[in-house]
SEBA-170196 format. One record per residue (C-alpha): residue number from 1; residue in one letter; chain; y, z, x. Coordinates in steps of 0.1 Angstrom, whole numbers, padded with zeros to 4 digits. Layout:
R pos code unit     v     w     u
R NUM    A    A     Y     Z     X
...
REM end
This chain:
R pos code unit     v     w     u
R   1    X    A  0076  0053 -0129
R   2    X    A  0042  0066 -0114
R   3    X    A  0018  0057 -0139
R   4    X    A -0023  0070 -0138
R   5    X    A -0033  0029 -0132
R   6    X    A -0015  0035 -0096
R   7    X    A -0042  0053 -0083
R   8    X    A -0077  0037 -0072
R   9    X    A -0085  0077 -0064
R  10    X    A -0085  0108 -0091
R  11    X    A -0097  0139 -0088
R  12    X    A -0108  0161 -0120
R  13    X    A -0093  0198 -0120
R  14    X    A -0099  0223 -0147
R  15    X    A -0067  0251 -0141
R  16    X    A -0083  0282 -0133
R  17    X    A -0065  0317 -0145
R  18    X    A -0059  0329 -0109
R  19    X    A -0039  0294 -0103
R  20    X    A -0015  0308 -0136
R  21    X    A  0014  0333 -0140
R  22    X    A  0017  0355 -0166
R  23    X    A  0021  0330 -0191
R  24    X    A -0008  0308 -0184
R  25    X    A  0015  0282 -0167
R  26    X    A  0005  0271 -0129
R  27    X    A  0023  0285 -0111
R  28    X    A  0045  0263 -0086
R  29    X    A  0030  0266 -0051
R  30    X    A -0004  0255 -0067
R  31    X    A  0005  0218 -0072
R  32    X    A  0007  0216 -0033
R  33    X    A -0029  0234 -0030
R  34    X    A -0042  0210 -0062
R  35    X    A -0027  0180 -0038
R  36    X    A -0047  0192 -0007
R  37    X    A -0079  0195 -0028
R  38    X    A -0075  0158 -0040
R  39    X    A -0067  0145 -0004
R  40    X    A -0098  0153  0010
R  41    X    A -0122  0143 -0019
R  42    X    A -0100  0109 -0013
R  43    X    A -0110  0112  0026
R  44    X    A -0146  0116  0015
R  45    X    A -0139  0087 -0013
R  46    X    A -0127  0069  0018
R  47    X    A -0165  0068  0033
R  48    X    A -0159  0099  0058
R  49    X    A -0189  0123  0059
R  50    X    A -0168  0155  0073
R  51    X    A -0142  0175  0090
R  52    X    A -0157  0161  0124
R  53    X    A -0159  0121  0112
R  54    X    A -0127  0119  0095
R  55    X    A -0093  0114  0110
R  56    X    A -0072  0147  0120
R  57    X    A -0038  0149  0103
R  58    X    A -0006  0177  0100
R  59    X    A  0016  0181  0075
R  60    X    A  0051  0171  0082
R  61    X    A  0066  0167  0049
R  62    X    A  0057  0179  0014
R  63    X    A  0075  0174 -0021
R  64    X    A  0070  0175 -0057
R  65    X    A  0087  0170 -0090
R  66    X    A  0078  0187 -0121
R  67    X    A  0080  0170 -0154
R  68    X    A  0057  0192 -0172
R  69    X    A  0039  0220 -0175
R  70    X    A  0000  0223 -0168
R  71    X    A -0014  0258 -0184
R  72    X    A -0049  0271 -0180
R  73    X    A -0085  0257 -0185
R  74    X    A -0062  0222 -0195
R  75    X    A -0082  0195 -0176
R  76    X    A -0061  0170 -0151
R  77    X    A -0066  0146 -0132
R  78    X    A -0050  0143 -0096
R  79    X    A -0042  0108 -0079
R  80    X    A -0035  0101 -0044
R  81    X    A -0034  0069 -0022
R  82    X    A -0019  0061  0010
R  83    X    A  0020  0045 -0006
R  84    X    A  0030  0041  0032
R  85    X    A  0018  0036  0069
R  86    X    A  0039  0042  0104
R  87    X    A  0029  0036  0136
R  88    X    A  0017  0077  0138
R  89    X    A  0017  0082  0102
R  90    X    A  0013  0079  0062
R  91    X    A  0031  0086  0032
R  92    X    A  0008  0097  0002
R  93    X    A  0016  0099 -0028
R  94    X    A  0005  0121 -0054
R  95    X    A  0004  0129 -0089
R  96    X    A -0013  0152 -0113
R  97    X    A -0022  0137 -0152
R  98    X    A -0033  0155 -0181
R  99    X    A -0041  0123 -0198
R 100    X    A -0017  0098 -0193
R 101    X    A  0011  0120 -0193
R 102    X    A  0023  0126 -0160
R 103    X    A  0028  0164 -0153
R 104    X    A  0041  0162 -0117
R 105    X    A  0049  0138 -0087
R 106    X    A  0050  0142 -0055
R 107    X    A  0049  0129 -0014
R 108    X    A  0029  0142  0013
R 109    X    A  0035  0129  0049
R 110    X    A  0006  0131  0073
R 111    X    A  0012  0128  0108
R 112    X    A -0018  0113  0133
R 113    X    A -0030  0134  0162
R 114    X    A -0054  0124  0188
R 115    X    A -0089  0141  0182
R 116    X    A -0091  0178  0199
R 117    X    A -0054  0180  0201
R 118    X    A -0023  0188  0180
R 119    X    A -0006  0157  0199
R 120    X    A  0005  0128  0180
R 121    X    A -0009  0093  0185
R 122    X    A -0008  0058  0165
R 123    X    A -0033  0052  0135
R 124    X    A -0066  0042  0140
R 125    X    A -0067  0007  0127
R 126    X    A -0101  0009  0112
R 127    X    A -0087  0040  0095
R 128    X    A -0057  0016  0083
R 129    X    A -0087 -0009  0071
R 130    X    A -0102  0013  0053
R 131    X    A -0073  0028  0034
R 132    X    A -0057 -0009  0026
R 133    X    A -0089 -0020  0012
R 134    X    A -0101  0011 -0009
R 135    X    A -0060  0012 -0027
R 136    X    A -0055 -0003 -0055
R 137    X    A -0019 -0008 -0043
R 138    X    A -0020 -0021 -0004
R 139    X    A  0005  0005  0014
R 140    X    A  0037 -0003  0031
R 141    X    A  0037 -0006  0067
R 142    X    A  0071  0009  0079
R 143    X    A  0079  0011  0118
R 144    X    A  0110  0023  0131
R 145    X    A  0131  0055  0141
R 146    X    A  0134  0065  0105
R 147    X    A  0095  0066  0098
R 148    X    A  0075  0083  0128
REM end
């Protein structure tokens, strides 16, 4: 059970009315866009100044569960940390809290890629130093076929 103690890294978020449907419930697609937010204020949290000093990543895989629903101006809270390193890539996992009560989960993975390119290359290890000593929870390190 993913739990608000998991996460060294929170981000505050007040729902705004545009991020709502007609009945002042957020709508779906806006969990992934409140993840996105809270991964780079963890990149800054990380130590990186910028777009140009931090480490480039794409999207390769994106996923949520819903266990509640968040409706606007309610305050959350969303939690990320780095659940998983590959030899190219990480697993993040995310979650969004209003309180303790945890509204939705979710996994992000982020694949690598060599600075000025979309190719993909193997983690920086200072970047890996850095993550594994801001978490609260070390992340996995998973190599093989089935994790790029």
């Amino acid at each position: 059970m993913t739990v608000r103690a998991d996460f060294a890294f929170v981000h505050p978020l007040r729902v705004r009315w545009a991020e709502c449907d007609g009945q002042g419930i957020v709508f779906n697609a806006n969990y992934f866009a409140y993840y996105d937010l809270a991964v780079w204020e963890w990149t800054k949290a990380l130590g990186y100044k910028g777009w140009d000093d931090a480490p480039q990543f794409v999207t390769a895989h994106a996923e949520c569960d819903f266990r509640a629903a968040a409706h606007f101006d309610e305050e959350l809270e969303i939690g990320v940390r780095a659940a998983r390193f590959g030899a190219k890539s990480m697993e993040i996992a995310a979650a969004i809290f209003r309180g303790e009560e945890l509204v939705n989960a979710g996994k992000l993975v982020y694949v690598y890629v060599a600075p000025g390119t979309t190719r993909s290359a193997s983690l920086p290890a200072e970047f890996v130093a850095r993550v594994t000593a801001f978490e609260r929870m070390p992340p996995e390190r998973k190599q093989g076929p089935d994790f790029r």
